[in-house]
Backbone as numpy.savetxt, mean C-alpha at the origin, in Angstrom:
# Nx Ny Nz CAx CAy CAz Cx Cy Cz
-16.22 19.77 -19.87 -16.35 18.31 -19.87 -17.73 17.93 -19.30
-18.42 17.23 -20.29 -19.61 16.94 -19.63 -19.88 15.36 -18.07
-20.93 15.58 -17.67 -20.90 14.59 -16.31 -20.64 13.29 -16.55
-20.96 12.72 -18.03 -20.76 11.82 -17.89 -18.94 11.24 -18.34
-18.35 12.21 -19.18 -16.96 11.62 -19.83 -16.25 12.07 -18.44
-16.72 13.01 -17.76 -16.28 13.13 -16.23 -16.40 12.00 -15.14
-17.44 11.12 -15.30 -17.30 10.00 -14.28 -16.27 8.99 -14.98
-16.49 9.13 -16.04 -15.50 7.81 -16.62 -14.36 7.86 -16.50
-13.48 9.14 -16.65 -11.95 9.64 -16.11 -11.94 9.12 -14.66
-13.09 9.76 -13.49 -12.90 9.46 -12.59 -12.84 7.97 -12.03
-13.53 7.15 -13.07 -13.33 5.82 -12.62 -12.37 4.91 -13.05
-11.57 5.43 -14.31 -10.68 5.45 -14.68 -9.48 5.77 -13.37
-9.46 6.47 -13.07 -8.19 7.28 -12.29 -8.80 6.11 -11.37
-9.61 6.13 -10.51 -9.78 5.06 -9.11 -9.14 3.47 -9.68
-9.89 3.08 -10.57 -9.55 1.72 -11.08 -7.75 1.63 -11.00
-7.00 2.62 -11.74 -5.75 2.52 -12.03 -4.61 2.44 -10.71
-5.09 3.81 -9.72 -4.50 4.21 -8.43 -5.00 2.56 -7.22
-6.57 2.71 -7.59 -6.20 2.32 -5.83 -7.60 3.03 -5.51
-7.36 4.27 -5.48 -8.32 5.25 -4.70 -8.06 6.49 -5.36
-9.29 7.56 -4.99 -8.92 8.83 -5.49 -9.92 9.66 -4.43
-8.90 10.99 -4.07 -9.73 12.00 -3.43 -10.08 13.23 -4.23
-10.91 13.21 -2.98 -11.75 14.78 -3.91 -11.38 16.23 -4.30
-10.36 16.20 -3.21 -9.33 17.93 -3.94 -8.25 17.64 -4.68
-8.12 16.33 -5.24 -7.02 16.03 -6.33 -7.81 15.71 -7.58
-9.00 15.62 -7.65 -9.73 15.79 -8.73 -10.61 16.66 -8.49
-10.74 17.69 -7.83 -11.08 18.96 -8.00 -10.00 19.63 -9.01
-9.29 19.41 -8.58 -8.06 20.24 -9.08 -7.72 19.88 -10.62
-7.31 18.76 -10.37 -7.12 17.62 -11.85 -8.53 18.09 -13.41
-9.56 18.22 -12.53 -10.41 18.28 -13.76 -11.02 19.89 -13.54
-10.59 21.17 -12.70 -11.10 21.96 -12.87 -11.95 22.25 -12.32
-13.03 21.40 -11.52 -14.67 21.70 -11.14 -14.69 22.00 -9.67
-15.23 22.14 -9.32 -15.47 22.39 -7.35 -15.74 21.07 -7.11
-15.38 20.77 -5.55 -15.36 19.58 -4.82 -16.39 19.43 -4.67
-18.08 20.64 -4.65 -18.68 19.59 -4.91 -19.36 19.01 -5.58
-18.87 19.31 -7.26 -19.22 18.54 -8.44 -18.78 16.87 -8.19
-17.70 17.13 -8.14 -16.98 15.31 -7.44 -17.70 15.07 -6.92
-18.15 15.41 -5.60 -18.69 14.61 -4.68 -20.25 14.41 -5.36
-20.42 14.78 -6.03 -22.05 14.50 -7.09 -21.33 13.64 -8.28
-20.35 13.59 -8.50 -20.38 12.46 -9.77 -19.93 11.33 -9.06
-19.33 11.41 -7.79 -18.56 10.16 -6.73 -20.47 9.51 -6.69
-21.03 10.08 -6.18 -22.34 10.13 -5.91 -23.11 9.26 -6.99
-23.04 9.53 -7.72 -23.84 8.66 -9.31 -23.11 7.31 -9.33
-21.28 7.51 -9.37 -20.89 6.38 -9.57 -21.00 5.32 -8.33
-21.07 5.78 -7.22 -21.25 4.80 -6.37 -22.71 4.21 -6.23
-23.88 4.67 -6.60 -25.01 4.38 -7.37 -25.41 3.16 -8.10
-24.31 3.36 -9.23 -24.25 2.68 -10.30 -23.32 0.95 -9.65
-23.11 1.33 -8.64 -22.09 0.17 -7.90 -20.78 0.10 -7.75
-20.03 1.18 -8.65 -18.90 1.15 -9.06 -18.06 1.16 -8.52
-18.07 2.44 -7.22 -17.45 3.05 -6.48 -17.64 3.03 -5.25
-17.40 2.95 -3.82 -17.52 3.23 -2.59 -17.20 4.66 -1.88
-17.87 5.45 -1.96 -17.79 6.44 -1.05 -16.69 6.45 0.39
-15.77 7.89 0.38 -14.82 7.71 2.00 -15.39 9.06 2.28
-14.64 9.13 3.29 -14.87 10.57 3.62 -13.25 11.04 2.93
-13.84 11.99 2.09 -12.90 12.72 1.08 -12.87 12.26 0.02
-12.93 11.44 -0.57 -12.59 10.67 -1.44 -13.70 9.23 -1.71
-13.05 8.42 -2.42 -13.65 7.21 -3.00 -12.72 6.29 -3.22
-13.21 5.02 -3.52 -12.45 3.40 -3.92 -13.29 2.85 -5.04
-12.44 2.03 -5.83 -13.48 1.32 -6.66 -13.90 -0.11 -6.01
-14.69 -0.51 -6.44 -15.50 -1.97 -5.71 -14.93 -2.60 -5.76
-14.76 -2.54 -7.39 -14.23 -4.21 -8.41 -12.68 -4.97 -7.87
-11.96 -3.63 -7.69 -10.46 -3.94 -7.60 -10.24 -4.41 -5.98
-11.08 -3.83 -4.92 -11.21 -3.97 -3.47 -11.67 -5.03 -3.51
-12.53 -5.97 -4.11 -13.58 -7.28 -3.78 -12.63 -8.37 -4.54
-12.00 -7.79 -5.57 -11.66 -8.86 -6.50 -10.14 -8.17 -7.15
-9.21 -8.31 -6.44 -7.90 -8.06 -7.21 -7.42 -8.56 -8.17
-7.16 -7.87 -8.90 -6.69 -7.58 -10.45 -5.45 -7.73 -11.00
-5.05 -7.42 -12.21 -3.70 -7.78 -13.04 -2.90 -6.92 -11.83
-1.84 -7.35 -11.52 -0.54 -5.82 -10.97 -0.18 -5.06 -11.85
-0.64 -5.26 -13.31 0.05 -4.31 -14.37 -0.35 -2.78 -14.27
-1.62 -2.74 -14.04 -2.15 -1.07 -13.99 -1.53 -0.69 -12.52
-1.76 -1.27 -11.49 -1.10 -1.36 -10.07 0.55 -0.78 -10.40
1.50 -1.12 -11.25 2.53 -1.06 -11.28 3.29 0.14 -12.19
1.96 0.29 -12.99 2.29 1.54 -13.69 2.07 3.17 -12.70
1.15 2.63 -12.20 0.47 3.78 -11.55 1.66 4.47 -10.66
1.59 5.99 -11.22 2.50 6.71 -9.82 3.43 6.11 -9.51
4.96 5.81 -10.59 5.51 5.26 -10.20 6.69 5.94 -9.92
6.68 7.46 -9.75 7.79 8.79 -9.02 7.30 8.89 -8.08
6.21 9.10 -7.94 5.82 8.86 -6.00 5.99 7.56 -5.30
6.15 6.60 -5.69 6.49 5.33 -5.33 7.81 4.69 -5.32
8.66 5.51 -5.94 9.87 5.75 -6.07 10.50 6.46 -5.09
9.72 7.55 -4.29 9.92 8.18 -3.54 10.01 7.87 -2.51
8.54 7.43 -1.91 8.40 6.05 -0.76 9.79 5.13 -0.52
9.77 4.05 -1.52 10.97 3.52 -1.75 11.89 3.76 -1.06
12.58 5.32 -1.56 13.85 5.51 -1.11 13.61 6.18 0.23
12.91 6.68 1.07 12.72 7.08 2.12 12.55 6.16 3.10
11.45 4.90 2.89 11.23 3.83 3.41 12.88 3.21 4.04
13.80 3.15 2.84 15.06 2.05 2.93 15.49 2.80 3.79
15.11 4.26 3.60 16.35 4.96 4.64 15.71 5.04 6.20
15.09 3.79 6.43 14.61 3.58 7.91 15.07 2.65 8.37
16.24 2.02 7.44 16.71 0.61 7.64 17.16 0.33 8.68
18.02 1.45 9.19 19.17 1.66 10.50 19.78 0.36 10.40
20.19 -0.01 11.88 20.99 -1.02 11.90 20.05 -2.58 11.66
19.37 -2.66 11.04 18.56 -4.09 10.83 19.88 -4.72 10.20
19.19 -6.08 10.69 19.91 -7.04 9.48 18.80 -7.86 8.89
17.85 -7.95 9.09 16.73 -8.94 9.12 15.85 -8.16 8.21
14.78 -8.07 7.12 14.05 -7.52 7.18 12.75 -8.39 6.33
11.63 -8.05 6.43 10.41 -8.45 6.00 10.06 -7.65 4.69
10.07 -7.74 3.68 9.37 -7.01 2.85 8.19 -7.08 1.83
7.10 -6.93 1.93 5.67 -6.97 1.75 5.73 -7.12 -0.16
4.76 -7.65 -0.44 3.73 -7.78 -1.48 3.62 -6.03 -2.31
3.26 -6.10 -3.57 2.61 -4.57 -3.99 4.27 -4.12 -4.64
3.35 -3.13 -5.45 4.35 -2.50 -6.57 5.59 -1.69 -5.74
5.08 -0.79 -4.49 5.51 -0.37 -3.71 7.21 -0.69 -2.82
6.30 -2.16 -2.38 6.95 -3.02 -1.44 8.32 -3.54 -2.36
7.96 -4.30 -3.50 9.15 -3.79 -4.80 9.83 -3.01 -4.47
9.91 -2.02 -5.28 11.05 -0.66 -5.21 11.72 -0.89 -4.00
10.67 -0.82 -2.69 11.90 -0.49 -1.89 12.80 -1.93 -1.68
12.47 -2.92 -1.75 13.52 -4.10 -2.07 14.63 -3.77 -3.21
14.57 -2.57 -4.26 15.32 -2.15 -5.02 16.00 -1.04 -4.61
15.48 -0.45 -3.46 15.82 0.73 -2.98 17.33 0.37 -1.62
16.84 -1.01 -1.79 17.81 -1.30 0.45 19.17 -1.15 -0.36
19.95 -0.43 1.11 21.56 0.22 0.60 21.69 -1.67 0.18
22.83 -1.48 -0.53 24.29 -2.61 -0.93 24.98 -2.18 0.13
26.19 -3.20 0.38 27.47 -3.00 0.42 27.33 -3.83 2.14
26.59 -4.25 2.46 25.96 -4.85 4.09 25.33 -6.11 4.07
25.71 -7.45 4.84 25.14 -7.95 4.95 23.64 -8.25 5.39
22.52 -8.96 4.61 21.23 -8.35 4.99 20.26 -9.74 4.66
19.62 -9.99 5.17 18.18 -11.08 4.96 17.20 -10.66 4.90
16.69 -11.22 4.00 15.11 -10.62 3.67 14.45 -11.54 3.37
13.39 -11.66 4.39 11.86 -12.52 4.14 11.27 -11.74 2.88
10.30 -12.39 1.94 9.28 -12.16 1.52 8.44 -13.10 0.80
7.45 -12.81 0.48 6.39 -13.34 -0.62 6.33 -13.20 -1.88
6.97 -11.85 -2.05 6.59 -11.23 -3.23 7.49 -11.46 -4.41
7.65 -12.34 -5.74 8.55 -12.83 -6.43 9.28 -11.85 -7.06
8.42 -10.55 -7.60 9.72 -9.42 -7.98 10.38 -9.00 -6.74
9.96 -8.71 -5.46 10.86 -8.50 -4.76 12.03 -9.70 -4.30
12.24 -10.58 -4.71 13.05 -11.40 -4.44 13.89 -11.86 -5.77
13.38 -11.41 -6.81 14.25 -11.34 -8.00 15.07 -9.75 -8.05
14.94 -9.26 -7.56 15.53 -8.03 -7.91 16.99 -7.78 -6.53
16.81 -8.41 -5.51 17.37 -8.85 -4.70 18.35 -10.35 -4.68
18.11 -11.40 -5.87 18.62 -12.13 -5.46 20.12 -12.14 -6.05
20.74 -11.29 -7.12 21.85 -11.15 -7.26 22.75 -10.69 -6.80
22.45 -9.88 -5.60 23.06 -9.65 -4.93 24.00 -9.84 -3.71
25.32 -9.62 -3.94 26.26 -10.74 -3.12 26.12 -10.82 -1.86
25.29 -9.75 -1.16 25.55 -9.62 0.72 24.33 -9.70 1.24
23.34 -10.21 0.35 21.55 -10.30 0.33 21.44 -12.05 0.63
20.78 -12.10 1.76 20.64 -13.70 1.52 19.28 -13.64 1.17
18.28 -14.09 0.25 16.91 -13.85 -0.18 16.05 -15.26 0.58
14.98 -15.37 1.27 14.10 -16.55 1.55 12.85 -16.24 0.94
12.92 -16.89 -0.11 11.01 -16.42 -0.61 10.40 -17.49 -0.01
8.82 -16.69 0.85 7.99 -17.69 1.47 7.24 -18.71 0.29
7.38 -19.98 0.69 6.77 -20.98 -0.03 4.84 -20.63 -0.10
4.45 -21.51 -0.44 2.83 -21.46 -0.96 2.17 -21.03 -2.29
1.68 -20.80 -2.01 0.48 -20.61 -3.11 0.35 -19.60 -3.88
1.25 -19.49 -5.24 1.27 -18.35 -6.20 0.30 -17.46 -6.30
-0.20 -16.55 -5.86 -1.37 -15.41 -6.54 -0.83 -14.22 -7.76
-1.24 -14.97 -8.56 -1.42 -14.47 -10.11 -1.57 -12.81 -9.89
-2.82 -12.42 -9.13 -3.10 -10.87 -9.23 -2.12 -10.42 -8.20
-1.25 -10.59 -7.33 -0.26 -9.98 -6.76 1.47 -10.60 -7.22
1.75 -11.67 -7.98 2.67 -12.59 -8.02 3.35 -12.76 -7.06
2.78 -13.36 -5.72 3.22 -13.22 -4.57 2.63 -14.59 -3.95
3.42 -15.33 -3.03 2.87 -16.40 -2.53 1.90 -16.34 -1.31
1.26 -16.62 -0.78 -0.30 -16.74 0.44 -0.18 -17.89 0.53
-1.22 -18.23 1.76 -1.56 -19.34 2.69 -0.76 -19.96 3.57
-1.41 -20.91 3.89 -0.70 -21.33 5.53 0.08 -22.01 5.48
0.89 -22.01 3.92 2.72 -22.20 4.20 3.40 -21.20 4.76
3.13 -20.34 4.18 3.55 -19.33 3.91 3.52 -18.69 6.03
2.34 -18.65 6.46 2.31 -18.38 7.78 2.94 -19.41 8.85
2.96 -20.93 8.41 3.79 -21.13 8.89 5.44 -21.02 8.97
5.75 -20.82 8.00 7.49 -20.35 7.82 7.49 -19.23 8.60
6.28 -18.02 8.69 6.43 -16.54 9.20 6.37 -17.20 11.08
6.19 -18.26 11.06 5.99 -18.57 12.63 7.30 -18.94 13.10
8.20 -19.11 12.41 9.78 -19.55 12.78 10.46 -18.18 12.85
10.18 -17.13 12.77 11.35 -16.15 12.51 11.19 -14.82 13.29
11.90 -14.29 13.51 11.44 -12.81 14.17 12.83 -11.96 13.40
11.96 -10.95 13.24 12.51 -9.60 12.03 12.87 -8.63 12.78
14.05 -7.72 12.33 14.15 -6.42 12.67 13.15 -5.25 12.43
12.97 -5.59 11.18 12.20 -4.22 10.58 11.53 -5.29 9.61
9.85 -4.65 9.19 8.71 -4.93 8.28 8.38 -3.22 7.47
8.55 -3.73 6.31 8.19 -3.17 5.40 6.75 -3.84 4.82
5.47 -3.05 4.80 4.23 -3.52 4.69 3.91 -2.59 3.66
3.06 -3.28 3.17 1.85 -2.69 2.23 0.03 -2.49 2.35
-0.47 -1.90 1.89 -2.26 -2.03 2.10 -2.88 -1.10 1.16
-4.22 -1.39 1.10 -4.67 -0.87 0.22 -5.69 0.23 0.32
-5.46 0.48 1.99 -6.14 1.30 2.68 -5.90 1.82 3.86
-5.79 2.87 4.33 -5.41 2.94 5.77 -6.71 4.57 5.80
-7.20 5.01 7.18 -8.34 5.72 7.55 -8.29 5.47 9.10
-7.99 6.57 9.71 -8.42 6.87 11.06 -9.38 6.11 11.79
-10.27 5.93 10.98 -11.69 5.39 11.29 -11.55 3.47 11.12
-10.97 3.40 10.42 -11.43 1.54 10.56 -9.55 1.32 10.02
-8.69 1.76 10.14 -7.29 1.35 10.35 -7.09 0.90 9.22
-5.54 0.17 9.27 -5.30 -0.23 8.12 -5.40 -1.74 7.38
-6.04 -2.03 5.93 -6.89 -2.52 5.62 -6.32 -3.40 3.88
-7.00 -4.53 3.65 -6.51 -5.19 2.75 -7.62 -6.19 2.41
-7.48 -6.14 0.66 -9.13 -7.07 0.61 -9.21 -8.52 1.04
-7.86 -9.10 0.98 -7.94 -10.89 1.02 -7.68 -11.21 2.68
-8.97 -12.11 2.96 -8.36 -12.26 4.53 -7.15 -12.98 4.52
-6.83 -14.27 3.43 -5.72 -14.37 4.11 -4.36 -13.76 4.08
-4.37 -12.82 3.08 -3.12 -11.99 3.10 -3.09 -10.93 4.67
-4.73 -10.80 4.64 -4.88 -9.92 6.56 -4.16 -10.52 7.36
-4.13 -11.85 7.26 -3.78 -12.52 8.79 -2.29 -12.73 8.38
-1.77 -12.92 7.28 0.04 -12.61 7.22 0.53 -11.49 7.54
-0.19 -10.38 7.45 0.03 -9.10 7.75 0.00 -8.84 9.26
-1.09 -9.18 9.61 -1.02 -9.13 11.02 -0.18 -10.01 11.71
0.10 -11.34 10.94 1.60 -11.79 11.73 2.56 -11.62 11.59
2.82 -11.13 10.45 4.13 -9.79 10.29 4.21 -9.50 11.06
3.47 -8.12 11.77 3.31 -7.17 12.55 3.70 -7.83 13.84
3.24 -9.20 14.12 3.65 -9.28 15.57 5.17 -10.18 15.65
5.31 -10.42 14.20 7.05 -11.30 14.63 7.66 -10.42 14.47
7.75 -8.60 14.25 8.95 -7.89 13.72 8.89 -6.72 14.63
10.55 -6.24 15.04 10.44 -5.66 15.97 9.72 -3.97 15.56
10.20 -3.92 13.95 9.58 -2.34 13.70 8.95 -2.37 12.48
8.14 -1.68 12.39 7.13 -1.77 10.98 7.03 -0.25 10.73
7.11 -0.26 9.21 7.16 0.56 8.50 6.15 0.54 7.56
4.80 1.37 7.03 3.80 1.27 5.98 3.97 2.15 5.06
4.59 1.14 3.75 4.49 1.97 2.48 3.01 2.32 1.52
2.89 3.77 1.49 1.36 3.60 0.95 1.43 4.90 0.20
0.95 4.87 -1.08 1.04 6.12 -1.89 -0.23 7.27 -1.10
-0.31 8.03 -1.52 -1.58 9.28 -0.99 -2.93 8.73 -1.51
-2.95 7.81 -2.69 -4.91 7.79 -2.47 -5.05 6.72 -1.57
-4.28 5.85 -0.96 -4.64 4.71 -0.20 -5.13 5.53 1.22
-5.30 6.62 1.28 -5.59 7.58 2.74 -7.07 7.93 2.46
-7.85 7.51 2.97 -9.10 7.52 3.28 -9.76 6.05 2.20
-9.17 5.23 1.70 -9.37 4.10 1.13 -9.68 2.66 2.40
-10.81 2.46 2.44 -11.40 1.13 3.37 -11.19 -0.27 2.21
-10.65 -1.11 3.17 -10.72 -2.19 1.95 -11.28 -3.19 3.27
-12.07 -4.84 2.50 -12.67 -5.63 3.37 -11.59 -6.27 4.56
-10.55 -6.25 5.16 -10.50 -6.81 6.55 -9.04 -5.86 6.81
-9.68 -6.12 8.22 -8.32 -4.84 8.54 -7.26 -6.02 9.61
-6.09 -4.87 9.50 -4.70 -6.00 10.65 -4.25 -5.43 10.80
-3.90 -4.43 10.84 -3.59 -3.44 12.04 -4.12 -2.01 12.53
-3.67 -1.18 13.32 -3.96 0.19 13.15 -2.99 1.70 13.07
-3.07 2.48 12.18 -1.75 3.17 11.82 -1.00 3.41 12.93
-1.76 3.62 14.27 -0.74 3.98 15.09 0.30 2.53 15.92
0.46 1.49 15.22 1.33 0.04 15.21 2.53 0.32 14.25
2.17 1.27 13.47 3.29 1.32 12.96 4.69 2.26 13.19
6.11 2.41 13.05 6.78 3.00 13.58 6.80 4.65 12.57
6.61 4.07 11.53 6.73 5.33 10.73 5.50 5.45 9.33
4.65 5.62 8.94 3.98 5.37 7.68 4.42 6.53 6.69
4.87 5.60 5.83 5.32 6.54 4.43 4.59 7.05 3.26
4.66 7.98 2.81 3.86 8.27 1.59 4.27 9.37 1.03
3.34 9.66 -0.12 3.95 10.74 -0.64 3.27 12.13 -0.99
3.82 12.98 -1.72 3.59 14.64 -1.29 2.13 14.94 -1.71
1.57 13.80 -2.96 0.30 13.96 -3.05 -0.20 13.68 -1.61
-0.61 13.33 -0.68 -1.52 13.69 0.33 -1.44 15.22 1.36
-2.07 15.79 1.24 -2.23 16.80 1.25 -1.71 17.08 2.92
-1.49 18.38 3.05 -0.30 18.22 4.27 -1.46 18.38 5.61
-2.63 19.03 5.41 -4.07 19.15 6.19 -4.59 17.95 6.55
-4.41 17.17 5.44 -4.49 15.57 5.87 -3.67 14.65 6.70
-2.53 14.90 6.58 -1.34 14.09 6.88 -0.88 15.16 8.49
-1.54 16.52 8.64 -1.59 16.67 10.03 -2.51 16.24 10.88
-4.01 15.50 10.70 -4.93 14.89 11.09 -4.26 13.31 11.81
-3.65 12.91 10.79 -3.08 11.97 11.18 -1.83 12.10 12.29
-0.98 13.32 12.32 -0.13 13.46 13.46 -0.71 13.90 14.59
-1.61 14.42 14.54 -2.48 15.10 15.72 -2.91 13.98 16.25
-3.23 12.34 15.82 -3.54 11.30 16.29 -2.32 10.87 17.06
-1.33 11.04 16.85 0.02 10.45 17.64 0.59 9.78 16.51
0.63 9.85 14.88 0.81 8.72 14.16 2.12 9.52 13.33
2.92 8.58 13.45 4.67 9.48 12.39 4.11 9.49 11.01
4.05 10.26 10.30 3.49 10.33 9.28 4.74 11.31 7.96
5.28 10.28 7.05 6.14 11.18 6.83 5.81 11.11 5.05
5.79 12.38 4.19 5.42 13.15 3.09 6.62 12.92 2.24
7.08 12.21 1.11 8.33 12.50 0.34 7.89 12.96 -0.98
């Protein structure tokens, strides 16, 4: 494969995921890590891409969020996975928060039946997929539709989050890194996030494996705020011990 139908896969794969690292497209396309890191190199050049350590992000989708359709296709057995591991942190909640993102979905498809249960959210598929259900009381936060997440924002929306305190938060992001925490491009979805975080007694971060070394523009929290961060078997287990060696629950499905 020549360098250039090689950057275009690779920007391809970033655009679609989220993020992409460098020993999963080592692997994926055959070449040594540090051919990647020389075509990561050109494309971030060209503007395309942002350089992590390990890996890369694309610009476009970090500065300026996009359809959820490629978002929703993407990795959706590892996200499935999340999902069902996530719900099974439910314990005894009755209350719960559940976040924005393709992710944050599922596991609103994932929470047991058969229990009475409330659930805050924003996010309109997660509250359609939930609202037929007989022992589910659903509150979707009011405000301001966003088209590229179909999820409501702004300071309706934070004010309703100022009346309530949660058992458990189920969150989303589009980035989390040792180095500058975990991260999301729209400030004001940052500052719902971060008031999540402080009305709920336990937080849980659903995040597939390229969102791990992925920086996005404003951060609201830091991994170690959270009670458990979920993800899946793509992140490499060398990685995901970096992160326990920090003090951070880090769990692989």
């Amino acid at each position: 494969m020549r360098g250039g139908e090689r950057q275009r896969l690779i920007l391809e794969r970033a655009r679609a995921q989220g993020a992409v690292d460098v020993r999963g497209l080592a692997e994926e396309l055959a070449v040594s890590p540090e051919t990647v890191r020389r075509d990561l190199r050109v494309l971030e050049a060209h503007g395309v891409l942002r350089r992590t350590r390990g890996g890369a992000y694309p610009l476009q989708p970090r500065a300026h969020e996009t359809s959820p359709d490629p978002r929703t296709r993407a990795l959706v057995p590892e996200k499935r996975r999340i999902a069902a591991a996530a719900a099974g942190l439910l314990g005894p909640a009755e209350t719960v928060f559940v976040d924005e993102g393709s992710t944050a979905e599922l596991v609103a498809e994932a929470l047991p039946g058969g229990r009475p249960l409330t659930v805050l959210t924003p996010a309109l598929g997660a509250a359609r997929r939930l609202s037929g259900r007989e022992n589910v009381t659903v509150l979707l936060l009011g405000g301001q539709v966003r088209g590229s997440t179909r999820s409501t924002a702004g300071p309706w929306v934070d004010r309703m989050l100022s009346g309530f305190v949660v058992d458990l938060a189920y969150l989303s992001a589009a980035g989390i890194s040792l180095e500058h925490g975990v991260t999301t491009p729209d400030p004001g979805v940052a500052r719902t996030k971060a008031r999540v975080m402080r009305m709920s007694r336990r937080q849980v971060l659903c995040v597939a494996h390229t969102g791990f070394g992925a920086v996005s523009f404003h951060r609201f929290a830091a991994p170690g705020e959270f009670d458990a961060i979920v993800t899946d078997s793509g992140l490499p287990a060398s990685r995901a011990r970096s992160f326990t060696r920090a003090g951070y629950r880090v769990l692989r499905v």
